[in-house]
C-alpha atoms as one frame of an Amber mdcrd trajectory, in Angstrom:
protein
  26.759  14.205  -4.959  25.828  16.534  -8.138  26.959  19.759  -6.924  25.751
  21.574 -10.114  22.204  19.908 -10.452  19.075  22.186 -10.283  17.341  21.032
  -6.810  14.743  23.630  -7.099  11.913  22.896  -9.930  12.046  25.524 -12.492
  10.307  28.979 -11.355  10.029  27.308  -7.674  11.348  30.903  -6.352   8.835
  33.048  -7.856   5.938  30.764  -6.005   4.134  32.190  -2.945   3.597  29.994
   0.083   0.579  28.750  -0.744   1.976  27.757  -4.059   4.313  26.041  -3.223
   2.509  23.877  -0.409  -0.088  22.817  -2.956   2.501  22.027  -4.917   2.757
  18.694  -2.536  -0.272  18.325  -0.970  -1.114  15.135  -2.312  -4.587  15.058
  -0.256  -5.842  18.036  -1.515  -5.249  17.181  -5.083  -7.536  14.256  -4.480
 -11.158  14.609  -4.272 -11.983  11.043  -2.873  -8.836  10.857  -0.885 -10.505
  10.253   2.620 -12.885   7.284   0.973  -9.762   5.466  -0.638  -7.797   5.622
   2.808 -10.535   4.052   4.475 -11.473   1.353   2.118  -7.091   0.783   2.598
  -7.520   0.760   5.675 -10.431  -1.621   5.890  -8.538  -4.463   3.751  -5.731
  -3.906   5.613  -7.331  -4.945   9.179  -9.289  -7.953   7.431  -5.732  -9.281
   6.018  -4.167  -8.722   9.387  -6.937 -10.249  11.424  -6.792 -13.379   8.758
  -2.528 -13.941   9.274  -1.856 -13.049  13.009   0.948 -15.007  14.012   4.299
 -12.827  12.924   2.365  -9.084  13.625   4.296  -6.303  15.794   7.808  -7.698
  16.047  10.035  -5.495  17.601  13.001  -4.632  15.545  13.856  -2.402  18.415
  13.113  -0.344  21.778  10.908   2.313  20.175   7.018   1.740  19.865   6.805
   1.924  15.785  10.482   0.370  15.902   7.952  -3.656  14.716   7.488  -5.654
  11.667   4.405  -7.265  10.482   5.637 -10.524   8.334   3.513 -12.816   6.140
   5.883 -15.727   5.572   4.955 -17.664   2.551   4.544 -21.973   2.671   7.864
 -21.622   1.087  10.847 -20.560   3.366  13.101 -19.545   0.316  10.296 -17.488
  -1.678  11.022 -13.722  -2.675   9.978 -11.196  -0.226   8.570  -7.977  -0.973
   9.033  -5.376   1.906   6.962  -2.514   1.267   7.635   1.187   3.520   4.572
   2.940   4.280   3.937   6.266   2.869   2.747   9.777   4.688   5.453  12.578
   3.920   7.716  10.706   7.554   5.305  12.014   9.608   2.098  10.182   9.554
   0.279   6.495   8.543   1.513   3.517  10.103   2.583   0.148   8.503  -0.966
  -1.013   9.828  -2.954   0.712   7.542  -0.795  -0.411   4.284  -0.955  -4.016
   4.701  -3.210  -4.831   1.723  -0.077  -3.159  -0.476   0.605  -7.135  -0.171
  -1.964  -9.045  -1.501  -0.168  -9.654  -5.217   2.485 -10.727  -3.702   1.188
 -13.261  -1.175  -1.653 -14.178  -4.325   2.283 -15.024  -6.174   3.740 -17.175
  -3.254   5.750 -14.676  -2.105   6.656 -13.689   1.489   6.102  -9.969   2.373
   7.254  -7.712   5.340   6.107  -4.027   6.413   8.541  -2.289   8.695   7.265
   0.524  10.968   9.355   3.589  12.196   9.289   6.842  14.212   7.495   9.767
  12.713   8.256  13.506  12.772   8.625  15.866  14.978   9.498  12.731  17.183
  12.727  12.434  14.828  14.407  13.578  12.151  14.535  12.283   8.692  18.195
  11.027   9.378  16.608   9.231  12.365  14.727   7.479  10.252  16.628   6.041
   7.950  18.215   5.294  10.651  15.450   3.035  11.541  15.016   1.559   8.609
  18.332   0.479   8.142  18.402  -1.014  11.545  15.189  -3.071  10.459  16.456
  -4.210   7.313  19.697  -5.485   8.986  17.009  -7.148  11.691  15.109  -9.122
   9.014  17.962 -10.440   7.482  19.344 -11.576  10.918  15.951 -12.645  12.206
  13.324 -13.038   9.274  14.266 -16.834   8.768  13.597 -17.497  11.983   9.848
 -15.977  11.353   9.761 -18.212   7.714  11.058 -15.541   5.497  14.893 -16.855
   4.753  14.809 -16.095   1.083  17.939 -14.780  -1.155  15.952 -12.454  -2.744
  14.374  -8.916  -1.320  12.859  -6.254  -3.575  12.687  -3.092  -1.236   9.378
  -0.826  -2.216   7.912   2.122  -0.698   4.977   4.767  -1.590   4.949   8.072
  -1.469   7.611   8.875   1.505   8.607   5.042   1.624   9.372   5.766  -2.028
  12.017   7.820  -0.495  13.143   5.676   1.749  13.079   2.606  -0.460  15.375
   5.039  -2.700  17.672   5.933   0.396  18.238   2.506   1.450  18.015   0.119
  -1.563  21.791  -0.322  -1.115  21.251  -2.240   2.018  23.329  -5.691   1.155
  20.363  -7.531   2.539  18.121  -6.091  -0.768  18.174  -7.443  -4.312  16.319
  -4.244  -6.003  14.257  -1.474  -5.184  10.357  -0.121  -6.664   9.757   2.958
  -5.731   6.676   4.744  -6.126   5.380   8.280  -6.161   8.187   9.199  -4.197
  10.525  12.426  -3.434  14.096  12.490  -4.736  14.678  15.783  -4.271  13.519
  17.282  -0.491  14.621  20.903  -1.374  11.161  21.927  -2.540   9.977  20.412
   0.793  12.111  22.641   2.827  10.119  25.470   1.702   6.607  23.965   2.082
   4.221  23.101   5.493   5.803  19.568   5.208   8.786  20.764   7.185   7.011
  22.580   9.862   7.382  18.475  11.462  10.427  17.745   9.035  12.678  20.719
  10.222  14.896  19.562   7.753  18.709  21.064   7.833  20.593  22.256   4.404
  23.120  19.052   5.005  20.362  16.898   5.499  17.961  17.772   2.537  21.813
  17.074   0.328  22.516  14.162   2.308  19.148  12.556   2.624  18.227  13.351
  -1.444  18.906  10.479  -3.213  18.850  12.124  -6.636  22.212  14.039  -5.506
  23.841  10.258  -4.865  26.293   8.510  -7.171  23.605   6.053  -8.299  23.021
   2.662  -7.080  23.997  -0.077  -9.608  21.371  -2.073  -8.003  18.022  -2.913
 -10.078  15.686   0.351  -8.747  12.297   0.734 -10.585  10.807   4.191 -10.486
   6.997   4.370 -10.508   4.724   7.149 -10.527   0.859   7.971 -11.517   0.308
  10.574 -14.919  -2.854  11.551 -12.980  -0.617  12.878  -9.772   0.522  16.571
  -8.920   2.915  17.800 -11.738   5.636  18.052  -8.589   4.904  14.041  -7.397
   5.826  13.323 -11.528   8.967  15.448 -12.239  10.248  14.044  -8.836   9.919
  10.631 -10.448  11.038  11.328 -13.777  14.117  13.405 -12.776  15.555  10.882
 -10.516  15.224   8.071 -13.490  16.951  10.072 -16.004  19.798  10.693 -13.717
  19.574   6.705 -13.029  19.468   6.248 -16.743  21.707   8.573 -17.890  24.732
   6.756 -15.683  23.257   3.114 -17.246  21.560   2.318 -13.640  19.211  -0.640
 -14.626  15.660  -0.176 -13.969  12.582   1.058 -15.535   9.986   4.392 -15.368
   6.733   3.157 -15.070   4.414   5.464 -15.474   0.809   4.119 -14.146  -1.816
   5.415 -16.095  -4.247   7.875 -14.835  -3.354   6.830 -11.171  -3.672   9.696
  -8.721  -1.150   9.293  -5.603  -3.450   7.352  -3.836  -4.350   4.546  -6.896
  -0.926   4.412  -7.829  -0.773   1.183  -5.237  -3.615  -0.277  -6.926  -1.554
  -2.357  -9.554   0.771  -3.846  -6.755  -1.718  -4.877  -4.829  -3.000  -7.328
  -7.751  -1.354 -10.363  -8.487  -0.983  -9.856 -12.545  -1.002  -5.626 -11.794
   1.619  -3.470 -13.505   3.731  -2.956 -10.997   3.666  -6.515  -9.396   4.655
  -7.372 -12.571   7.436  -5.254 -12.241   8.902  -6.350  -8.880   8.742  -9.960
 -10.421  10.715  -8.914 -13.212  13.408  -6.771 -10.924  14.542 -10.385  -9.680
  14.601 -12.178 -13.008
């Protein structure tokens, strides 16, 4: 860990509350927010109803503790797992499964892990989880038609977190992460961690900005049109990256809010499928 990096965005303790909790209130920042959840939403059911056979596999004894898998004809293609967004404490992989359609449209195989959500468990609980998963689907996933080498790890919003935390994982080949946090300090003193209750050891365990870098391929992705906080988060953590030679790219998607930022993965020849193509070349 950095112990002389800034965690707090510059004149973060001069904010009031309400400053600093729409700061990170993605939903609020986003007029048609509601509209673009449901149309998600919507594709996602149709896409599940159309590939039912490897839904809601338990990775373990917990009730979000499943996979949803979309093996591809090929046993050996790339898989992109993708970690559903919704600051740890709400969404379910369910709702994100169109995230997937490039990647199935490019003959890959794709996976969504789901996990426990706050206040039912803490943030260390859940990467927890998602380690456990990951270690599952390499164990498990050929079995299911996913036996590929090669695993890009992505994540949205608070998956972009936790594809951060856990791109390390010896099962993963590189990492995408997009609109995510880097940095939880600012969230200890916002209405996220009301669910979060988020200790001082875990906000400098748990903030992958603070790590010695992974020398694994990571990809940092993030919309201009978001909440200045969603963009500094994104651009700090890649100049850290880049300024100890991590490989991996800043993408910044163009006039994305936090919501269309997913829009170019979910299209075959979009930005940032394009990306997660080229983090396995």
């Amino acid at each position: 860990m950095n112990e002389d990096m800034v965690v707090l965005p510059p004149g973060w303790l001069a904010l009031d509350q309400a400053a600093r909790d729409a700061a990170y209130n993605n939903g609020a920042a986003t007029p048609d927010r509601d509209a673009q959840v449901a149309a998600r939403n919507e594709a996602s059911e149709a896409l599940r109803a159309a590939r039912p056979a490897h839904l809601d596999i338990p990775y373990g004894a917990a009730p979000r503790q499943a996979w949803d898998l979309f093996p591809a004809a090929d046993p050996a293609a790339p898989c992109l797992i993708f970690i559903h967004g919704g600051y740890w404490q709400a969404n379910s992989r369910e709702g994100f499964a169109c995230v997937i359609e490039g990647a199935l449209a490019k003959g890959w195989s794709a996976a969504l892990p789901g996990y426990t959500l706050a206040p039912d468990i803490s943030l260390t609980g859940i990467v927890d989880e998602l380690n456990q998963a990951l270690t599952w689907l390499a164990e498990h996933g050929p079995a299911h038609g996913i036996g590929g080498a090669k695993k890009v790890l992505s994540g949205w919003s608070a998956g972009g977190h936790l594809a951060a935390a856990l791109v390390d994982h010896p099962s993963v080949t590189a990492g995408l992460a997009i609109s995510g946090i880097f940095e939880l300090a600012p969230l200890r003193d916002t209405y996220l961690n009301v669910a979060l209750k988020m200790t001082e050891d875990e906000i400098a365990a748990l903030s992958p900005i603070r790590w010695a870098p992974s020398q694994k391929r990571l990809a940092v992705a993030y919309g201009t049109g978001e909440l200045p906080e969603m963009q500094r988060q994104s651009r700090s953590f890649h100049a850290m990256r880049s300024a100890a030679s991590c490989p991996g790219w800043l993408v910044p998607v163009s006039a994305a809010d936090h919501f269309r930022t997913l829009a170019p993965l979910r299209e075959p020849d979009g930005e940032l499928m394009q990306v997660v193509e080229a983090l396995i070349k």
